[in-house]
N, C-alpha and C positions, 0 to 999 in steps of 0.2 A: 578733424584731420583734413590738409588741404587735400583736394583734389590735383592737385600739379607736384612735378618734378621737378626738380632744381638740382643739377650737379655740376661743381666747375672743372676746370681744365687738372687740376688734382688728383682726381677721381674722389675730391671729398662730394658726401650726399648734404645737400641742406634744407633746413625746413623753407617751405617756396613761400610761409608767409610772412618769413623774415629777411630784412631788406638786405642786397648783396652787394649794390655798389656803392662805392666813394662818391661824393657829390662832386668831383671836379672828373670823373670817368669821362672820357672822350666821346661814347659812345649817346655819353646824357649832353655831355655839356653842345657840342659838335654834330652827333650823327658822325661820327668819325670811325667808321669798322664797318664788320662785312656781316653774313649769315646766310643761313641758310636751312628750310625749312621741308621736312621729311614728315611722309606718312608711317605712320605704326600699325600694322595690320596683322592678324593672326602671331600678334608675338615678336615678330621684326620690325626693323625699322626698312622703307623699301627704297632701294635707288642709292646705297650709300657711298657707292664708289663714285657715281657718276657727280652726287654731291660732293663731296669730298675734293676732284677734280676740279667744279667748279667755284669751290670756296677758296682753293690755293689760285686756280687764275684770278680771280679776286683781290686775292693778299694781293698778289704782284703790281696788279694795276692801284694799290692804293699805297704802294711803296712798303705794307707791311711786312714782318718776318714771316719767312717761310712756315707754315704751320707743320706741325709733325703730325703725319697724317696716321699712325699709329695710335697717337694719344688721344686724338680726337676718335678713331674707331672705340679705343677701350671707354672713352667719354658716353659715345652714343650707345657701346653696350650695356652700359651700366644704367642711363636714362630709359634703356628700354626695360632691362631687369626692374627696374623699380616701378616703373608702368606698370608692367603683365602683373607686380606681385598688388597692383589695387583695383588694376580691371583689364578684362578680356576687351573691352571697346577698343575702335580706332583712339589712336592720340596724334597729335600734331606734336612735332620733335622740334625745336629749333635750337642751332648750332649758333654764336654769335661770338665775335672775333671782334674788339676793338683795339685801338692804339693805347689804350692801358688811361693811366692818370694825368691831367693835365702837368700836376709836379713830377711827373719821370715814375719807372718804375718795373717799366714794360708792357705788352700785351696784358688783354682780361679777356680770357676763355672762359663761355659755359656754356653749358646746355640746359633746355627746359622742356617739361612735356606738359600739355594740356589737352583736354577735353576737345573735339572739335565745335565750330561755332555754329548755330543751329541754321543756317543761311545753305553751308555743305551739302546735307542732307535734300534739301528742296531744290536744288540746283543740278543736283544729279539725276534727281527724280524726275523732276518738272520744265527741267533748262530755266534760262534768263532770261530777262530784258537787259536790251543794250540799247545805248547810243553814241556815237562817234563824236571823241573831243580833237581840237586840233594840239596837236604837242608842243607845237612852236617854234619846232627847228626842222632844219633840212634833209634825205637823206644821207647825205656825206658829211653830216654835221659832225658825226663820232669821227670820222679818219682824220679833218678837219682841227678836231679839239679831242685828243682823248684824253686832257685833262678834265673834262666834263665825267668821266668814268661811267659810259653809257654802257660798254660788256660788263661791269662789275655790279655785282647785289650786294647794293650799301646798305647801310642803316639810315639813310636819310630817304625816308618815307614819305615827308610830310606833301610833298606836288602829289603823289599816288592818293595817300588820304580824301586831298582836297577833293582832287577829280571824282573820287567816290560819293562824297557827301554829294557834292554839286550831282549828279547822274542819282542820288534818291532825289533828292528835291523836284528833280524833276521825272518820276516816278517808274525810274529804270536801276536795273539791280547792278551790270555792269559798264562798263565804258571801254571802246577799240578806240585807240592813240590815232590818230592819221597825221601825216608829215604836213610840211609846208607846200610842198607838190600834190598831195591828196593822195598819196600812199598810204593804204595800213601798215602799222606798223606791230601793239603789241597791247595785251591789258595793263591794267597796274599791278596785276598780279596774276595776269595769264600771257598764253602764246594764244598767237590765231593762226586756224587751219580751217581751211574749207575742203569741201569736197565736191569730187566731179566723179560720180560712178565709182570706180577704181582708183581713182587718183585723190592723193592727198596734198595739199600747196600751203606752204606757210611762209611766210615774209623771211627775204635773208637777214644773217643777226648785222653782214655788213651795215645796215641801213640804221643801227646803234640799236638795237634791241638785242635783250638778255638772249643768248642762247637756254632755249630751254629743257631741260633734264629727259621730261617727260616726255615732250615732243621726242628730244631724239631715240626715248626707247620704244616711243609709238613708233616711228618711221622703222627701228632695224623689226619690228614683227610683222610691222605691214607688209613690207616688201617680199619678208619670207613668204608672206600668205600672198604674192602677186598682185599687190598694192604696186599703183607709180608714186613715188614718194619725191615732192618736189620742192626747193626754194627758189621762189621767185616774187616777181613785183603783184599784188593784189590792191586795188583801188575797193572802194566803198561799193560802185558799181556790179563790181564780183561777190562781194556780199551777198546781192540779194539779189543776182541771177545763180547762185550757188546752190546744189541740189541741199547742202549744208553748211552750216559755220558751227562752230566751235572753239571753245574756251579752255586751254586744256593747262590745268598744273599740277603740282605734284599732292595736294590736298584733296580741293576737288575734282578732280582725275578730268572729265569728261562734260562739259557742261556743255546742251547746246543751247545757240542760241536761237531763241524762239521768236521774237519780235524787234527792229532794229529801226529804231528812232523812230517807232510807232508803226513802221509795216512789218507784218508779219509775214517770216520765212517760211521757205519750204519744210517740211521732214522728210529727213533722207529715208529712201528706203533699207539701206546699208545702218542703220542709227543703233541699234542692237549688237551689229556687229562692230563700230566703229567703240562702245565702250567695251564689250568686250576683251577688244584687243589691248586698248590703254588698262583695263585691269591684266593682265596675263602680264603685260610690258612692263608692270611696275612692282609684279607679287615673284615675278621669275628669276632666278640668278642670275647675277650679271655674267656674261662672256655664257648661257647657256645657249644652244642651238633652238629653233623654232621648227616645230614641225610644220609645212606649207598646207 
């Protein structure tokens, strides 16, 4: 029996290791649709409203239908229902929305749940290796062109990929984007946050980078708990005068980063308390209050 989930926009369940799309799907032929990818933890899926949110700004910016944000909840309860009834483990959830069939047709919704990738686990434990690629465009490139759809989580993955392989090859686990002006900007699959004592600083999304989920439910606890929570500009420089950095998404919650294009960074003394809080931010109900 696989080990994965597969349920479409339907609410039909299917087997995950029989094939579910059309060969001319947008989503294959193009990278043409959105997603969006959730943690499963003690039984929930976590963060789903704030996803949810972020997948219909999505749709919009890629001209697709409004998604019914009802159908997609009853979607991911039933992904998760099907999860809990094979295993208590975390799973990775992801929601994926494309523009349907290249011959007409409509939208293709589904969801899938999988096992997390053994990389997760070491990264929260142990932090990263990073090194900084340049992205190739400017900050005001997104306001400039937001036909490039830099606020939207596409399915065109394949620059993220690259950047990946290329950062093992040369024997680092992740990679920070920096602008054409030597601005950070974002991972290929994280936000960046640094830290000053109290204070938390992560790149505005102005600057074409995804607003991040997690990020923003780290920032509303932080602040309860007397955190300064900030966006603004971080160069490469602030990296590694930074008492911290940090890799934060909605998977690997919390990674820091431990060495940065072969120097090695500080450890915050707050390092304890900084995953703490991104676990409390992303197991808590949304719109719940924080105790300070």
């Amino acid at each position: 029996m696989s080990d994965r989930v597969v349920v479409t926009l339907d609410g039909q369940v299917h087997d995950a290791d029989q094939p579910l799309l059309c060969a001319d799907d947008l989503a294959a032929v193009r990278g043409d649709g959105i997603f969006e990818t959730l943690l499963i933890r003690d039984g929930a899926a976590c963060g789903v409203e704030r996803h949810l949110t972020r997948l219909a700004a999505s749709a919009r910016a890629l001209d697709l239908p409004e998604p019914d944000l009802d159908d997609w909840r009853l979607v991911i309860g039933l992904a998760v229902d099907e999860w809990v009834r094979k295993t208590r483990s975390e799973g990775a959830l992801r929601v994926v929305l494309s523009r349907g069939r290249e011959s007409g047709g409509g939208p293709t919704g589904y969801a899938t749940v999988g096992p997390l990738h053994e990389r997760v686990a070491k990264a929260r434990a142990e932090g990263v290796s990073a090194m900084t690629l340049g992205r190739g465009y400017s900050v005001d490139f997104a306001a400039a062109a937001p036909w490039q759809l830099m606020s939207a989580k596409t399915l065109s993955y394949a620059t993220n990929m690259a950047a990946l392989r290329h950062a093992a090859q040369q024997g680092a686990d992740e990679v920070i984007y920096t602008s054409n002006e030597g601005q950070v900007l974002e991972g290929p699959r994280s936000t960046v946050v640094i830290s000053r004592g109290k204070t938390l600083i992560t790149p505005p999304v102005e600057h074409g980078i995804l607003a991040g989920t997690t990020v923003d439910a780290l920032f509303d606890v932080a602040t309860a708990k007397g955190y300064t929570c900030e966006k603004a500009n971080i160069f490469p420089a602030d990296l590694i005068a930074a008492e911290g950095v940090w890799l934060i998404s909605s998977i690997t919650l919390a990674a820091r980063v431990v060495t940065l294009n072969g120097v090695t960074l500080a450890t915050p003394d707050n390092a304890d308390d900084i995953r703490s809080m991104v676990d409390f931010a992303i197991e808590r109900g949304e719109g719940d209050t924080v105790d300070a």
